[in-house]
RODO-2510 file (C-alpha; in nm, 4 decimals, decimal comma):
residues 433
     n   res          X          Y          Z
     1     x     5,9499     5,1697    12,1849
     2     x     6,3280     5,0966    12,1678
     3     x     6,6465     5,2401    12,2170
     4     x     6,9610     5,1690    11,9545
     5     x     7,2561     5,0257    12,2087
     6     x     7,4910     5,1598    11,8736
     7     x     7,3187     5,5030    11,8968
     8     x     7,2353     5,5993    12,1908
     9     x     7,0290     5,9072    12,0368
    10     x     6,8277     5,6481    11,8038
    11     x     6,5138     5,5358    11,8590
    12     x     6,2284     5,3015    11,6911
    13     x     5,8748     5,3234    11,6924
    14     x     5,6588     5,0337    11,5715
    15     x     5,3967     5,1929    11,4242
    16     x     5,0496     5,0574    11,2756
    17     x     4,8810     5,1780    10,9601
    18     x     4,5194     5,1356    10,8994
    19     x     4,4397     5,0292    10,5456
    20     x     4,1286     5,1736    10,5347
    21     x     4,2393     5,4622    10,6036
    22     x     4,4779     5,4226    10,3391
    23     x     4,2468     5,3489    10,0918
    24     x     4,0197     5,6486    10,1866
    25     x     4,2891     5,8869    10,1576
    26     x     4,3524     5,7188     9,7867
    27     x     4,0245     5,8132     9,7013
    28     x     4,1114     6,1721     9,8022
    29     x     4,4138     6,1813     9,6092
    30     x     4,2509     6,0172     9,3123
    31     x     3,9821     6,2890     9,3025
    32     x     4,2362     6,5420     9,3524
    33     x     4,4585     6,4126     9,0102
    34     x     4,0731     6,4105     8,8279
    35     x     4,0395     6,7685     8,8883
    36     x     4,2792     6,8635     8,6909
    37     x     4,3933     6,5109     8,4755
    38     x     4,3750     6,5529     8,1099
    39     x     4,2317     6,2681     7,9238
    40     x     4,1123     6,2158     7,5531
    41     x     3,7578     6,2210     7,5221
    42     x     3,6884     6,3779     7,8946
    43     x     3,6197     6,7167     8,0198
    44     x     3,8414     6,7928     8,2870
    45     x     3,7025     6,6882     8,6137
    46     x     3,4699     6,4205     8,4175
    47     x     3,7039     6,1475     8,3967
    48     x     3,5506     5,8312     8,6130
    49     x     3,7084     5,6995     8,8881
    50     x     3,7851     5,3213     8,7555
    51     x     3,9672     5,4927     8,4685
    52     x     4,1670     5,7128     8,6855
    53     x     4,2481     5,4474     8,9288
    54     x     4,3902     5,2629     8,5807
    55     x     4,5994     5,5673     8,5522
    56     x     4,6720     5,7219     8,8156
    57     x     4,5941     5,4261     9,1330
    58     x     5,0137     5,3321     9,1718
    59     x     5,0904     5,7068     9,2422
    60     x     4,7263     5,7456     9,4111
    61     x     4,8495     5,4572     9,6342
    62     x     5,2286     5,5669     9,7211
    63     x     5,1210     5,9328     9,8354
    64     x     4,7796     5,7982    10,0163
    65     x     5,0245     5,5800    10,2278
    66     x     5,3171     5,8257    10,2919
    67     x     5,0514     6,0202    10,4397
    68     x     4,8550     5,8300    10,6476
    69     x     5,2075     5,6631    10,7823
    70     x     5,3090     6,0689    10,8563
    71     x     5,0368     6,1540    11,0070
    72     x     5,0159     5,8340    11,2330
    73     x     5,4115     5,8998    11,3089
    74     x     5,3968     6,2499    11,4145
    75     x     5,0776     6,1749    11,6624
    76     x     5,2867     5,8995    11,8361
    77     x     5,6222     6,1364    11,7973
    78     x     5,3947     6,3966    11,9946
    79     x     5,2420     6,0860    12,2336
    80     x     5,6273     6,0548    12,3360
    81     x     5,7268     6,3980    12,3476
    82     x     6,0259     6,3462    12,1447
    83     x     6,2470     6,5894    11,9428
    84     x     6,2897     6,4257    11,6571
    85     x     6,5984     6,5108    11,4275
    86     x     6,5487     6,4289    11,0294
    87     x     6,3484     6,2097    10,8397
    88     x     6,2621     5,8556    11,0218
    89     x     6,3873     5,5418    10,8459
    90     x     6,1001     5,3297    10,7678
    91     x     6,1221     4,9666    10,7868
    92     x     5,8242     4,7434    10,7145
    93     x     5,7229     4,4584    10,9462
    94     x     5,6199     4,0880    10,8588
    95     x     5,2392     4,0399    10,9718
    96     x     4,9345     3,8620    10,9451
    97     x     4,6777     4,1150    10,9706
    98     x     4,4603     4,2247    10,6790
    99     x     4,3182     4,5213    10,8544
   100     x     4,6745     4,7244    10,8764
   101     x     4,9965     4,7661    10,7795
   102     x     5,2848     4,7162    11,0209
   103     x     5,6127     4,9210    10,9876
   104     x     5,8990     5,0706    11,2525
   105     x     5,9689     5,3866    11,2312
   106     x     6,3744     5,4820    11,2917
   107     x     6,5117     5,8086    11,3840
   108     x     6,7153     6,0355    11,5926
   109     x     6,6127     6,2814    11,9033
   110     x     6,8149     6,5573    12,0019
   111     x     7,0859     6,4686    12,3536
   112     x     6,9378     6,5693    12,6659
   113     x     7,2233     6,8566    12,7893
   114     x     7,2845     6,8826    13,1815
   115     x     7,4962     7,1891    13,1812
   116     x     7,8085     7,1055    13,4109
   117     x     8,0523     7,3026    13,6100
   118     x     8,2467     7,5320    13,4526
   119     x     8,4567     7,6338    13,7693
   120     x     8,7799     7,4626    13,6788
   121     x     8,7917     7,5943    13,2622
   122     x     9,1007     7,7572    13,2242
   123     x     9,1029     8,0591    12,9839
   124     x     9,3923     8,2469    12,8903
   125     x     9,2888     8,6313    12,7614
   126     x     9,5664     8,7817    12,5556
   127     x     9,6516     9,1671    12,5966
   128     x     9,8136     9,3911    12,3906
   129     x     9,8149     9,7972    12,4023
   130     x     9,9166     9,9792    12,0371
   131     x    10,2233    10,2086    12,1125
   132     x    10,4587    10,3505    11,9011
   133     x    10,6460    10,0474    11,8068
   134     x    10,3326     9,8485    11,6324
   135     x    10,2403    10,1841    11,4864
   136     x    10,5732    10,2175    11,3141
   137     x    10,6157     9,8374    11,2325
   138     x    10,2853     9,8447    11,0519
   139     x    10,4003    10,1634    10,8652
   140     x    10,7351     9,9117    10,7750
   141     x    10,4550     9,6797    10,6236
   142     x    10,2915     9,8974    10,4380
   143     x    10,6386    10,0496    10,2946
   144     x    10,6667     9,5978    10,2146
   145     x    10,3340     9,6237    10,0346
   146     x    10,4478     9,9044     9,8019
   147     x    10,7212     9,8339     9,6933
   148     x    10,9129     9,8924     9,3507
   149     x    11,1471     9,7609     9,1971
   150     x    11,4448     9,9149     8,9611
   151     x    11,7506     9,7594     8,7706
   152     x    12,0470     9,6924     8,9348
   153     x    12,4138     9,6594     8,8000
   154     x    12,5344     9,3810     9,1041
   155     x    12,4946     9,0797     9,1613
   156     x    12,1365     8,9287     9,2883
   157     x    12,0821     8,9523     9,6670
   158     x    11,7884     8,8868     9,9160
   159     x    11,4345     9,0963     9,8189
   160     x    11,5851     9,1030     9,5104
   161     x    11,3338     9,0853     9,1788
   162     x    11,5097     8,8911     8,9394
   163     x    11,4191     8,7268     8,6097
   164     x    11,5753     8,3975     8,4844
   165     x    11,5424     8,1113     8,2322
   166     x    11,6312     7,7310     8,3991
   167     x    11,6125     7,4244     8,2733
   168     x    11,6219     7,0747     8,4605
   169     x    11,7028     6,7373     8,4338
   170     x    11,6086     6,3753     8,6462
   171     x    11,8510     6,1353     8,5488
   172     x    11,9493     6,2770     8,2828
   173     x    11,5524     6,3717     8,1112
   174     x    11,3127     6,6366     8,1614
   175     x    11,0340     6,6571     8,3846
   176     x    10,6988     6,8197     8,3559
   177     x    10,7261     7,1834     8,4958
   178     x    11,1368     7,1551     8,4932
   179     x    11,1890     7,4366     8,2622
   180     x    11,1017     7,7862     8,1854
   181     x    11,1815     8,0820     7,9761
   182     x    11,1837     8,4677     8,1755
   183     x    11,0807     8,3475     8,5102
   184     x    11,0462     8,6251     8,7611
   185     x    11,0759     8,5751     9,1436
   186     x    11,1524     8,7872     9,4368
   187     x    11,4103     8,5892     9,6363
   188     x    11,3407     8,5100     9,9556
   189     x    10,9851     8,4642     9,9548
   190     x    10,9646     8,1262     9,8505
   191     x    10,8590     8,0937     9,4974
   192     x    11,1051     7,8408     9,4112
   193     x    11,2465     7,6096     9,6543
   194     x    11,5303     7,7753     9,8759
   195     x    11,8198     7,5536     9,7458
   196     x    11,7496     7,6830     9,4362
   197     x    11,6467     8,0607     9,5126
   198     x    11,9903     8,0562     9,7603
   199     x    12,1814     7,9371     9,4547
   200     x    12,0650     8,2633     9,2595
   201     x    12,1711     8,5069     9,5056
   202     x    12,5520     8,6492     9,4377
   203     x    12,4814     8,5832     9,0420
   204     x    12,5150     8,8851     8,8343
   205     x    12,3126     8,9118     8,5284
   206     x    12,4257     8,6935     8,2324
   207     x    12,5650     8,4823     8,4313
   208     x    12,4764     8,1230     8,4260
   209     x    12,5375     7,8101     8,6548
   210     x    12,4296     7,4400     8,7063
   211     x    12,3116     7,3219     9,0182
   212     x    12,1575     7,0234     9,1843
   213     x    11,8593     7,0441     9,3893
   214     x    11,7030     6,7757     9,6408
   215     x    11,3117     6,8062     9,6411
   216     x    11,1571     6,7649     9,9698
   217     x    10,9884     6,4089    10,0541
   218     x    10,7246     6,5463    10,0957
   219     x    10,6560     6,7273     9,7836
   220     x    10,3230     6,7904     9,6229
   221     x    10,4388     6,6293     9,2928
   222     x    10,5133     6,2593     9,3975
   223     x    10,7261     6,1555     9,1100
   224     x    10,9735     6,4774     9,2204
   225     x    10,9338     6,4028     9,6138
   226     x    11,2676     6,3118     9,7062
   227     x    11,4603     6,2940     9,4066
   228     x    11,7429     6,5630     9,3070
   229     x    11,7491     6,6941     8,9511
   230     x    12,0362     6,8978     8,7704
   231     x    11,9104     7,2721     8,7035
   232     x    12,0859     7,4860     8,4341
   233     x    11,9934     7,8069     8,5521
   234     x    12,0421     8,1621     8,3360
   235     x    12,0014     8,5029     8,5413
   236     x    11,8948     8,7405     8,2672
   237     x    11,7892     9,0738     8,4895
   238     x    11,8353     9,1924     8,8686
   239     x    11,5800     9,4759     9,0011
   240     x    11,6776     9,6254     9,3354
   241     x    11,3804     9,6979     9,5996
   242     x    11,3106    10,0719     9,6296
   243     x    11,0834    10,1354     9,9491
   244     x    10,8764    10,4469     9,9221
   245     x    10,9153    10,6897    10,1295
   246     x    10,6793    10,8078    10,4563
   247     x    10,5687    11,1318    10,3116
   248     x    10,2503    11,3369    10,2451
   249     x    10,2257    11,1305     9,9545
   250     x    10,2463    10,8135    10,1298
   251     x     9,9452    10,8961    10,3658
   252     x     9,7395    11,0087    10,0369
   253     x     9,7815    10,7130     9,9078
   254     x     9,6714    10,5594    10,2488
   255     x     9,3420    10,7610    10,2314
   256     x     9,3983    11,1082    10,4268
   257     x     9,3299    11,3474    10,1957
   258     x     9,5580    11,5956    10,3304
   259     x     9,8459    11,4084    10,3351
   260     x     9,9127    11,4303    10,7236
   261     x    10,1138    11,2269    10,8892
   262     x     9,9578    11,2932    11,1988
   263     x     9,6408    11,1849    11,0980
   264     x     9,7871    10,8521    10,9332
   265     x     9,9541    10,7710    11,2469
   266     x     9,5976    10,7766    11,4116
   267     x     9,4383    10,6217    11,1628
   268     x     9,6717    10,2938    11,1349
   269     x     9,6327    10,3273    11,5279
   270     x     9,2423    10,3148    11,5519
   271     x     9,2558    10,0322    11,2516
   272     x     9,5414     9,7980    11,4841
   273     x     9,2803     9,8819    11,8032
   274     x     8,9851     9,7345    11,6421
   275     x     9,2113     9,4207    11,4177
   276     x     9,3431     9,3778    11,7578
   277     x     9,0490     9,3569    11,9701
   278     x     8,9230     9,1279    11,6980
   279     x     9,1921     8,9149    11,7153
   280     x     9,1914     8,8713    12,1005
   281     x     8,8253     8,8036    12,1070
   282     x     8,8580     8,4861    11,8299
   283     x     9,0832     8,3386    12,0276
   284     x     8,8824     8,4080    12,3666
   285     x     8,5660     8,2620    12,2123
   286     x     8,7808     7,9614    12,0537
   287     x     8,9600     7,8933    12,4707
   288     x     8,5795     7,9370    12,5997
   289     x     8,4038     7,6905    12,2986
   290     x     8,6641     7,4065    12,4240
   291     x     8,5879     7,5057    12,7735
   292     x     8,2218     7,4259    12,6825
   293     x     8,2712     7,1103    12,4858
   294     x     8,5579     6,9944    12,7885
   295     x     8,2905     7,0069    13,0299
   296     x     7,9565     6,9000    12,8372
   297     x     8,0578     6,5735    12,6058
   298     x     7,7565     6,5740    12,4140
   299     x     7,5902     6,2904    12,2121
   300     x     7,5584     6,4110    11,8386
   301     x     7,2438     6,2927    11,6144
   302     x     7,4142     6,1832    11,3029
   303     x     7,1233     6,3505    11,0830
   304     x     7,2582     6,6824    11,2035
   305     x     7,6361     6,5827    11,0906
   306     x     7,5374     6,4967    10,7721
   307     x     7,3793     6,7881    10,6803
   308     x     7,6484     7,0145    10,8188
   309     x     7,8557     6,8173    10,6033
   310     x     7,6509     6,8475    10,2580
   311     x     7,6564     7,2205    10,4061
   312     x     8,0171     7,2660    10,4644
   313     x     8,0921     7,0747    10,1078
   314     x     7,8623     7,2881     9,9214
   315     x     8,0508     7,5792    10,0368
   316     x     8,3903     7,4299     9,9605
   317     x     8,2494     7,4017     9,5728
   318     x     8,1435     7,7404     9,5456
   319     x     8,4751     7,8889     9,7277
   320     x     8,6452     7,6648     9,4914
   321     x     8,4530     7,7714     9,1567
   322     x     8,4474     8,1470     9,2511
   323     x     8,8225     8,1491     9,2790
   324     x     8,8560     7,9502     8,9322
   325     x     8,9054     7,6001     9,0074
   326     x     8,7307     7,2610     8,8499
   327     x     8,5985     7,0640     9,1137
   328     x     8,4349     6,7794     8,9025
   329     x     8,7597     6,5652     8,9671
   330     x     8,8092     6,7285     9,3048
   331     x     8,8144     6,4380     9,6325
   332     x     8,5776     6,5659     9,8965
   333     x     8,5273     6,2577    10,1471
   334     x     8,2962     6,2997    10,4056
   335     x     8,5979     6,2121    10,6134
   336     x     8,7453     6,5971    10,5741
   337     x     8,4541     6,7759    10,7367
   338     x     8,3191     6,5107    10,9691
   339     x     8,5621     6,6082    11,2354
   340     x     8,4667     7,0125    11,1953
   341     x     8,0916     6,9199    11,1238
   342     x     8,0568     6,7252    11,4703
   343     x     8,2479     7,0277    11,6812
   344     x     7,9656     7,2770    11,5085
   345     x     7,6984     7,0405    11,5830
   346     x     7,7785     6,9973    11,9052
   347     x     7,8814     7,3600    11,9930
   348     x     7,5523     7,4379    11,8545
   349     x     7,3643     7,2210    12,1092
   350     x     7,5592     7,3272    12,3895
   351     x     7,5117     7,7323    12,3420
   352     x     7,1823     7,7214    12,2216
   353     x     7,1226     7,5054    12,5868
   354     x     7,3659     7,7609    12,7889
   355     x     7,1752     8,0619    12,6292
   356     x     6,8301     7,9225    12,7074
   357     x     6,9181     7,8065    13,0792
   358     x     7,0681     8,1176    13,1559
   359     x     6,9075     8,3784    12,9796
   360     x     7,1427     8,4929    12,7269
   361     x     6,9130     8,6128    12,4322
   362     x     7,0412     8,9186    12,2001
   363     x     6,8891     9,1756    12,3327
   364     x     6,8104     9,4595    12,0655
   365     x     7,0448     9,7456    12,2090
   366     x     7,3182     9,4940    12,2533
   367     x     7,2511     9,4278    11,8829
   368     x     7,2596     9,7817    11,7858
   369     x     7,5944     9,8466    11,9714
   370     x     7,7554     9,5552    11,7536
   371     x     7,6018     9,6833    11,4363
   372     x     7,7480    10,0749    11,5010
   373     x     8,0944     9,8839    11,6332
   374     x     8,1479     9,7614    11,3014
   375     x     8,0219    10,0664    11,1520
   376     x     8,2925    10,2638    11,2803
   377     x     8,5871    10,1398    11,0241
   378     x     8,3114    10,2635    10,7164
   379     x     8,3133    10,5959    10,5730
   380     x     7,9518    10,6814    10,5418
   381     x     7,8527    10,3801    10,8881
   382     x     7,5194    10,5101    10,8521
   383     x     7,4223    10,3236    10,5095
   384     x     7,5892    10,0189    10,6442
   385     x     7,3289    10,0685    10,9991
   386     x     7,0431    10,1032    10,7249
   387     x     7,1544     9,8186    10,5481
   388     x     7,1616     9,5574    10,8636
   389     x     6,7923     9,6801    10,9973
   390     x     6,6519     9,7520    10,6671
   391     x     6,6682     9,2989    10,6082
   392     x     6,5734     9,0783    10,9338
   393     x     6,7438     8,7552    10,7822
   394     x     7,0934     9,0192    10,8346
   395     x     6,9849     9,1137    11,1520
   396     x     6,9421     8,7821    11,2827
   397     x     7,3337     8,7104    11,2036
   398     x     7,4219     8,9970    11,4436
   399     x     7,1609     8,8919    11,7025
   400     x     7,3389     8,5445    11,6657
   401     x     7,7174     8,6649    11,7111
   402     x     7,5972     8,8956    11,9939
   403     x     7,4305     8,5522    12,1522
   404     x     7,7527     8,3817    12,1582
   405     x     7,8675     8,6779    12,2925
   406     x     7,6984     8,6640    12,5593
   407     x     7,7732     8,3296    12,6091
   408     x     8,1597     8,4163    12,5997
   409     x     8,0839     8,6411    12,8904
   410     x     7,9104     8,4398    13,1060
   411     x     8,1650     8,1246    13,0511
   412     x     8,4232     8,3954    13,1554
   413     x     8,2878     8,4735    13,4715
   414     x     8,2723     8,1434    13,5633
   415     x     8,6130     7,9975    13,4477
   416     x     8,9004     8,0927    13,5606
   417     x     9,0824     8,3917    13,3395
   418     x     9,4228     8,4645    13,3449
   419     x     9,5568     8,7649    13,1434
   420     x     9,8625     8,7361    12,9129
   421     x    10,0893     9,0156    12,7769
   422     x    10,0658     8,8946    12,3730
   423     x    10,3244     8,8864    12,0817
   424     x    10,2168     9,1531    11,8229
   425     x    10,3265     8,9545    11,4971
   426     x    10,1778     8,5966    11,6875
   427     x     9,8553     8,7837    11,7437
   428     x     9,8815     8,9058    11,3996
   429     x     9,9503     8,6261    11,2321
   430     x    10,2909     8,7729    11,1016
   431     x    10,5609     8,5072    11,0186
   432     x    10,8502     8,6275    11,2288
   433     x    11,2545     8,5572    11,1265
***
């Protein structure tokens, strides 16, 4: 028995295969294949062994020794107590003896985890209580989100929806994706680069104009990154915002029946309450994860990173087909999840350790309180109860979240937490002029 001085997870067992026991199990896989083997001029089950071991002995052989050699691995795994991670790497030994076969088994055992000190984590909790301002700055948002537009006889300004034709030039030729024919845009929100959207505003329609435009250096087209091309640009129609107005109507639209105000008001209310609670708790959980992985460096088994990988790449495909792409010719190095993959590995290891050591399991009302929490925002929360108990794989998610839940807790009454008056728009993720 050996450790890897690479790997400090890896180990090697040299392991020591009896051939006849080899060769026995062989015979049982031979007779197995003759139960069922269909041969001309043989009843099934009939066929004799000789012949079978003509057709069948290579196979026979291959699956005779993979499981003698797993058998004999997993008593000696269980002879060391380890916890093994993956498939061992088998690597066969030069030897003299006719009696057995001679091979070292490689593979991985999950880190031992001491759970260290958490006394000097540093975790700073956001807080934010929904007054009147948010209320009426989400309202403002919502007005964004609806918005018309009609035509306008002035010139082009900022929120503007305009339509135009342009046509560009790099030294004097077109580029790919240079020109276009009734283009519309609402300025200021970054459809087109802002030279160029900035050059539209104050133009009236009919008008036309020639410009030059630098494209950044780092622009995603690499022939145009850097350069500045000559735009010919047309504006052929100007549409002026109109905001709807905060009226019966506007709430109906919202979802209260009735068209009260009142009732919108609490409604956008309750919904900021629970987005912002949300919000406060992700980035709790993410201060309190690095807390964890500060104060417990953890050896990873690469097995385990692998896997997440395949995992987290598989996923990537399927976001990436569902929303319409072709990801054939798509790059996907290992290299762009390895980094996530070993944080989720390791995060892993360390929670599942923190919520056996200190008694952190779900426990079922704890899982029923999450399930009606997020029930609350449904209109009929009952179905959605129903629909969590009524599959265990679904329930085990929540029992899961309300783990590392726990886990948040108990890091936070250890660490020490100091509470910060937050930013609405930072907490919301709102870009902010």
């Amino acid at each position: 028995m050996e450790a890897s001085t690479t790997n400090p997870l890896e180990r090697r067992l040299d392991l020591s295969v009896a051939i006849a026991d080899i060769e026995k199990e062989v015979d049982k896989q031979l007779r197995r294949l003759g139960k069922n083997a269909k041969m001309p001029g043989f009843r099934p089950g009939k066929i004799p062994m000789n012949i079978l071991k003509q057709q069948y002995g290579e196979q026979a052989h291959h699956d005779a020794f993979n499981e003698v050699l797993n058998r004999v691995f997993m008593d000696a795994v269980k002879a060391g107590d380890y916890q093994i991670v993956g498939r061992p790497q088998i690597e066969p030994k030069q030897t003299e003896s006719t009696t057995h076969v001679e091979v070292t088994a490689i593979f991985e055992v999950y880190p031992e985890i001491v759970l260290n000190d958490l006394a000097g984590a540093e975790i700073e909790r956001p807080t934010l209580e929904i007054a009147d301002a948010q209320i009426d700055k989400t309202i403002e948002i919502l007005r964004q989100q609806r918005v018309r537009h009609e035509a306008a006889n002035r010139a082009a300004a900022k929120d503007d929806r305009v339509v135009i034709d342009f046509s560009g030039k790099k030294n004097g030729e077109p580029f790919e994706g240079g020109a276009a024919s009734d283009y519309p845009l609402v300025l200021g929100q970054g459809t087109l680069l802002a030279d160029f959207e900035k050059a539209l505003e104050g133009m009236k329609a009919g008008e036309s104009k020639t410009i030059d435009v630098k494209f950044p250096d780092d622009y995603f087209a690499k022939d145009m990154a850097g350069q500045t091309a000559n735009f010919e640009i047309t504006l052929k129609q100007v549409m002026a915002p109109v905001l709807p107005v905060v009226d019966a109507e506007f709430a109906k639209n919202l979802g209260i029946k009735d068209g009260d105000l009142t009732k919108m008001r609490e409604e956008i209310a309750a919904n900021l309450k629970r987005e912002v609670k949300r919000r406060i708790e992700t980035q709790v959980k993410t201060q309190v994860m690095d807390a964890l992985l500060k104060a417990n460096p953890v050896n990873v088994p690469k097995a385990l990173i692998e896997m997440e990988i395949q995992r987290m790449r598989q996923n990537l495909v399927k976001e990436l087909e569902r929303s319409g792409m072709k990801t054939n010719d798509f790059p996907m190095q290992d290299d762009l999840f390895v980094e996530q993959a070993t944080r989720r590995i390791s995060l892993g290891i360390i929670v599942a350790e923190v919520i056996k050591a200190e008694k952190l399991e779900a426990q079922p009302q704890q899982v029923r309180a999450a399930i009606e929490d997020m029930a609350e925002s449904y209109e009929r929360p009952d179905e959605l109860i129903r629909w969590y108990f009524a599959q265990p794989k679904r329930l085990a998610e929540v029992e899961d979240v309300v783990s590392e839940n726990n886990v948040v807790a108990w890091v936070l009454s250890k660490a020490k937490v100091t509470d910060k008056e937050a930013d609405f728009d930072e907490l919301m993720g709102r870009k902010t002029n």
